[in-house]
MARZAFI-549900 format. One record per atom (N, C-alpha, C, O): x negated, y, z negated. Coordinates in steps of 0.02 Angstrom, whole numbers, padded with zeros to 5 digits, always signed. Each point is the difference from the previous one (the first is absolute). Layout:
N
XYZ ...
END
This chain:
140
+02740+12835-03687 +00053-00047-00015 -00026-00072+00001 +00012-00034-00050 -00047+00008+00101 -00018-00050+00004 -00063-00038-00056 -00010-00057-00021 -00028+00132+00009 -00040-00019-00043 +00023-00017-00068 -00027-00043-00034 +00095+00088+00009 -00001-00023-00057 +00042-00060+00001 +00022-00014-00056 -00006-00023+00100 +00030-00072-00004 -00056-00037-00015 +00006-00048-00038 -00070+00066+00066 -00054-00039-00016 -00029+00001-00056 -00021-00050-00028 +00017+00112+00006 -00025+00008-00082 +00054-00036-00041 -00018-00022-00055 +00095+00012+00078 +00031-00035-00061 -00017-00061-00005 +00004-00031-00053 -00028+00003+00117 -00007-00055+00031 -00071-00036-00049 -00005-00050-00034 -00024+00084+00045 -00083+00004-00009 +00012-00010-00086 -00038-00038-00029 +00073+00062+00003 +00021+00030-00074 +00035-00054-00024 -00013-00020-00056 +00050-00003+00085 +00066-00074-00020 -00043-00039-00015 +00005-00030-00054 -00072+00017+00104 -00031-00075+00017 -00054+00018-00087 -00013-00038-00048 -00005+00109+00062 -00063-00016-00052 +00033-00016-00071 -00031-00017-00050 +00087+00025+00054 +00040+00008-00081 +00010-00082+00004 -00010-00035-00050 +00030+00006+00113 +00032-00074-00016 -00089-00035-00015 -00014-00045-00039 -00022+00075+00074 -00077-00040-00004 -00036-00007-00072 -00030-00047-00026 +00046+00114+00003 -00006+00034-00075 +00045-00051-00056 -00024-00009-00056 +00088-00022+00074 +00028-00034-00030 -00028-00061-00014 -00013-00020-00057 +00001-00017+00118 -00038-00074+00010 -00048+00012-00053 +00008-00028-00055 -00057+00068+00066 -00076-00003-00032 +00020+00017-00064 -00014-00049-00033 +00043+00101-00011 +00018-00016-00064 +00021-00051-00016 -00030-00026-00046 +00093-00016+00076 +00039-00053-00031 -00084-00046+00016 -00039+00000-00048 +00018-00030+00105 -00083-00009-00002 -00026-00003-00089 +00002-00043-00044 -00023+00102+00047 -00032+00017-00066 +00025-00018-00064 -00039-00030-00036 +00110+00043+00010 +00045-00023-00033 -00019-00103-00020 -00025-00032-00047 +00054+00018+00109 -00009-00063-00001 -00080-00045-00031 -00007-00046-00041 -00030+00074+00070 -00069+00003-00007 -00017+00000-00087 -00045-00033-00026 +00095+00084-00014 -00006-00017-00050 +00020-00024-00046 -00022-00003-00057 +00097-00030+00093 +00036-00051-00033 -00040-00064+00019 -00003-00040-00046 -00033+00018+00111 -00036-00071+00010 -00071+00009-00043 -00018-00048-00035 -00013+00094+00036 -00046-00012-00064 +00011-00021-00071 -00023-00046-00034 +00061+00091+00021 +00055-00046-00074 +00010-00063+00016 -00037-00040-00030 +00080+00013+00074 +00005-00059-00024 -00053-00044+00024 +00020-00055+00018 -00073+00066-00013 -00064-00025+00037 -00022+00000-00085 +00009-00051-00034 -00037+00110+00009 -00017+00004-00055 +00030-00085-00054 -00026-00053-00019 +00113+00097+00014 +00029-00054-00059 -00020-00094+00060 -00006-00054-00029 +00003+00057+00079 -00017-00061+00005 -00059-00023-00004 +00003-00061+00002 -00071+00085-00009 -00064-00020-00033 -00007+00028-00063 -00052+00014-00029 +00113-00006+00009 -00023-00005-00104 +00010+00054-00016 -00033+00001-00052 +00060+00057+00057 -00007+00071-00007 +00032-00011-00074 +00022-00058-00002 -00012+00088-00055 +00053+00012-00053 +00055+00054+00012 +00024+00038-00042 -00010-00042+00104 +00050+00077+00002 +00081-00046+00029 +00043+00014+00042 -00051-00065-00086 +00074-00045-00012 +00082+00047-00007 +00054+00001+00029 -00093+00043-00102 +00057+00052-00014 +00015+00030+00033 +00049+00032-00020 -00073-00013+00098 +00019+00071+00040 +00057-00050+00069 +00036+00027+00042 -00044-00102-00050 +00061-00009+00051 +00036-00048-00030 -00016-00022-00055 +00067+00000+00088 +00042-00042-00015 +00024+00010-00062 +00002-00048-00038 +00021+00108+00018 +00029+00027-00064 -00020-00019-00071 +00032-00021-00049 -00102+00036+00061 -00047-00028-00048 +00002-00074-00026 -00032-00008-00052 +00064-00044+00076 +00004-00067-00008 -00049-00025-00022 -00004-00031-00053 -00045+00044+00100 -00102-00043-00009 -00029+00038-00031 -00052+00016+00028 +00066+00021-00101 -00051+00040+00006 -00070-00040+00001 -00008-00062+00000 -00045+00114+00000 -00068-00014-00001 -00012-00045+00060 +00026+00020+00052 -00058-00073-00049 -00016-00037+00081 +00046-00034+00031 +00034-00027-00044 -00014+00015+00095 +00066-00031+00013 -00025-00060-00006 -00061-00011-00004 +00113-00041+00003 -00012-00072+00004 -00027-00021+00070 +00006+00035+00050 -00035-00094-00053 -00019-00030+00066 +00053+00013+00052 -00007+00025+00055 +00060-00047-00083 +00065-00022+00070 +00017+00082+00007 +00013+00014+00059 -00011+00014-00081 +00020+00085+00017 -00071+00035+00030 -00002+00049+00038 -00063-00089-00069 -00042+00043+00050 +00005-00027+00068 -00003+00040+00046 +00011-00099-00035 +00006-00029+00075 +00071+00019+00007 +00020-00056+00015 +00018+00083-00014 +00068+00047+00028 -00017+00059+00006 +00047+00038+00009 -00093-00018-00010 -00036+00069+00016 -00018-00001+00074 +00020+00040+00042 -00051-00080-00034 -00011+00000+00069 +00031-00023+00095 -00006+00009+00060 +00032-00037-00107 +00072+00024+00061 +00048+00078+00009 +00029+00027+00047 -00037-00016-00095 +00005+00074-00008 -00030+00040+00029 +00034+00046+00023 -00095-00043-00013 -00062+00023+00026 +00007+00001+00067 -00022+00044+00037 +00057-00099-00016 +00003-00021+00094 +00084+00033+00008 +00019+00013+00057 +00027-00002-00112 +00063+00027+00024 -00028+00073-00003 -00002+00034+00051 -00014-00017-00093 -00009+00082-00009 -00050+00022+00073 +00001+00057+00023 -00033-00101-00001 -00067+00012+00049 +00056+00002+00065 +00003+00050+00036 +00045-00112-00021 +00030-00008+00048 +00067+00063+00019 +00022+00012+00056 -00003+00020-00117 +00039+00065-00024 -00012+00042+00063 +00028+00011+00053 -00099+00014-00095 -00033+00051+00008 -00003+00003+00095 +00015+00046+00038 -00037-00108-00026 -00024-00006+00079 +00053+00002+00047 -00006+00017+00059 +00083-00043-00101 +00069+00046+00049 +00006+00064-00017 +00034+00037+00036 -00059-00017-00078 -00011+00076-00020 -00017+00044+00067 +00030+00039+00036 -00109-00075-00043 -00039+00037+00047 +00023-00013+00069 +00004+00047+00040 +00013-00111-00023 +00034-00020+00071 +00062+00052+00025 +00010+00017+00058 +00031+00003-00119 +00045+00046+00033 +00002+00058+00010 +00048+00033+00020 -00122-00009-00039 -00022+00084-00015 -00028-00036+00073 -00030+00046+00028 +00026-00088+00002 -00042+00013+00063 -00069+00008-00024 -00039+00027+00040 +00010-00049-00107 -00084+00006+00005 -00031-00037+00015 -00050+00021+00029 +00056-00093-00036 +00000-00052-00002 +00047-00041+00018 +00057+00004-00023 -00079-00063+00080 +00027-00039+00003 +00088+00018+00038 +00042-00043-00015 -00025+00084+00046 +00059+00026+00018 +00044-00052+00034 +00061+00009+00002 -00090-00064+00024 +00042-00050+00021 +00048-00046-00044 +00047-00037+00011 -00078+00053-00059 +00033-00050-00079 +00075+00033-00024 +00043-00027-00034 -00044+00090+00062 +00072+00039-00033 +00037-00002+00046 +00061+00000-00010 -00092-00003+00082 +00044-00007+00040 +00043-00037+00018 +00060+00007+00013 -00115-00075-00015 +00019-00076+00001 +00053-00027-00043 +00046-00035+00021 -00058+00055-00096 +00055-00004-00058 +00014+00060-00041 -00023+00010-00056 +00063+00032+00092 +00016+00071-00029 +00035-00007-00078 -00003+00048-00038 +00039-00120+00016 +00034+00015-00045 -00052-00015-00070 +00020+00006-00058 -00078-00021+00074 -00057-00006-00066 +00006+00056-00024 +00033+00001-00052 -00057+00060+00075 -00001+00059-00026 +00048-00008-00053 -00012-00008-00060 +00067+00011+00089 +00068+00008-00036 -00006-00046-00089 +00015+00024-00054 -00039-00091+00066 -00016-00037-00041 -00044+00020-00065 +00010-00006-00061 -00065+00036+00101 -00060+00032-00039 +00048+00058-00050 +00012-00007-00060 +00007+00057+00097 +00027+00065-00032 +00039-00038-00044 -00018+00014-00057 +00064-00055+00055 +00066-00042-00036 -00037-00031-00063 +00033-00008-00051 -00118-00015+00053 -00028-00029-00047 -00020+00043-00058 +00010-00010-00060 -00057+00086+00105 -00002+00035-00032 +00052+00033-00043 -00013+00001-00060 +00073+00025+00080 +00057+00009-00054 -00001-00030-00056 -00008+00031-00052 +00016-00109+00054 +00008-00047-00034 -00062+00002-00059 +00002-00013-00060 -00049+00033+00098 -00070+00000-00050 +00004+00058-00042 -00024-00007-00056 +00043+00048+00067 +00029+00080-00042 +00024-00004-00051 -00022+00013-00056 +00098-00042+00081 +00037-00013-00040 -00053-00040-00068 -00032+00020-00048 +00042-00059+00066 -00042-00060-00051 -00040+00017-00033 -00005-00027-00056 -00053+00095+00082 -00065+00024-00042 +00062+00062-00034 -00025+00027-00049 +00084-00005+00061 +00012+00026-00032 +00043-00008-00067 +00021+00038-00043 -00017-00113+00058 +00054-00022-00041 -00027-00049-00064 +00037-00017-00045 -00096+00001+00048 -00057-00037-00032 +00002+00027-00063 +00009+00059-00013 -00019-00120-00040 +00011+00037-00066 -00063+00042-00020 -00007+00037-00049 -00035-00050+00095 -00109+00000-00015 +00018+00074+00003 +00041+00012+00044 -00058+00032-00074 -00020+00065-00018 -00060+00022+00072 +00004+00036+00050 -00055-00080-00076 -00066-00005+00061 +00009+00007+00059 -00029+00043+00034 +00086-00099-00004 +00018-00001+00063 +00048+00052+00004 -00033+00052+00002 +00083-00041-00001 +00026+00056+00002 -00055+00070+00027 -00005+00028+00055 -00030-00019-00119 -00060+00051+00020 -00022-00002+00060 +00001+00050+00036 -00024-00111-00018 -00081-00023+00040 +00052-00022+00063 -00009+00012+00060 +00044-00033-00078 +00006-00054+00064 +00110+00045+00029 +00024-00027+00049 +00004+00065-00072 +00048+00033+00039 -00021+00029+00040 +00010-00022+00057 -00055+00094-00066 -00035+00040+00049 -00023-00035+00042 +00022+00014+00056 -00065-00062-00058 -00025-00036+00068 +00065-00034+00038 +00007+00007+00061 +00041-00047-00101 +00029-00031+00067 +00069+00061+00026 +00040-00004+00046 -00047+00039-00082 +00035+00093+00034 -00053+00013+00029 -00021-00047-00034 -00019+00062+00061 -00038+00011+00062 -00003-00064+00035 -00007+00002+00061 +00009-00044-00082 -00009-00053+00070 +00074+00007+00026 +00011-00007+00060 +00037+00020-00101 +00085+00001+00014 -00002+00063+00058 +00011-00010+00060 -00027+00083-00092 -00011+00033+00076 -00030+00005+00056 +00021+00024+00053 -00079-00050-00065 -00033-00017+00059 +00025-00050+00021 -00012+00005+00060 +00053-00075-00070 +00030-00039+00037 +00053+00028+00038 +00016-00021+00056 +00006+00062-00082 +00075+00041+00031 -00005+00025+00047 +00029-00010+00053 -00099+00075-00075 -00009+00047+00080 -00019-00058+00063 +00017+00005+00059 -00056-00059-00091 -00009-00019+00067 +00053-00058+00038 +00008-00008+00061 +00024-00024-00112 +00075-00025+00023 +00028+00048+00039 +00016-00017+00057 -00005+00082-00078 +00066+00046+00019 -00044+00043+00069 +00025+00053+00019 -00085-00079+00014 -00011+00004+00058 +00011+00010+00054 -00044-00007+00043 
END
């Protein structure tokens, strides 16, 4: 009896840990993109609903990188509330999480609602996995 409280136990944590490190990974390859389009990449057409195609402009590649520090800062209440990292940060301000998951929605929506063919493709599936992995580990 006791043991299998622990195996669910044992089982909850690796699934919420499992969450962090995908949404992790996920993220990882949304900040290389815009790392990319901000030192010159031509992959204009795949965001912002193909607006830039080909290289983005100066002022949109330097809006890339604040991006880079929100998506990075995301990720790290991510991990703060899976308890992998940093566990004092979710505790301290429990309602970030909440924020994060609320952004991700928002980002869904939007890659799903985009007229870009591309994004749609490339870029729904990713922020639907960052959307469930924000959830399982919100719904903690």
């Amino acid at each position: 009896m006791v043991l299998d409280y622990f195996n669910a136990y044992i089982s909850a944590q690796v699934s919420l840990i499992l969450a962090a490190q995908v949404y992790l990974a996920l993220t990882l390859i949304v900040v290389v993109f815009q790392f990319a389009l901000a030192i010159g990449m031509p992959w204009g057409a795949l965001a912002m609903a193909g607006k830039f195609p080909g290289k983005y402009p100066l002022k949109m590649r330097l809006a890339c990188l604040p991006m880079i520090v929100l998506l990075g800062t995301w990720a790290l209440i991510i991990a703060s509330r899976a308890a992998w990292v940093y566990p004092e940060i979710a505790r301290s301000f429990p309602a970030l999480v909440w924020i994060v998951l609320g952004l991700n929605v928002l980002s869904f929506v939007m890659n799903l609602a985009t007229p870009s063919k591309w994004e749609r493709i490339i870029w729904a599936p990713i922020t639907f996995g960052l959307l469930c992995c924000s959830l399982r580990v919100t719904l903690s």
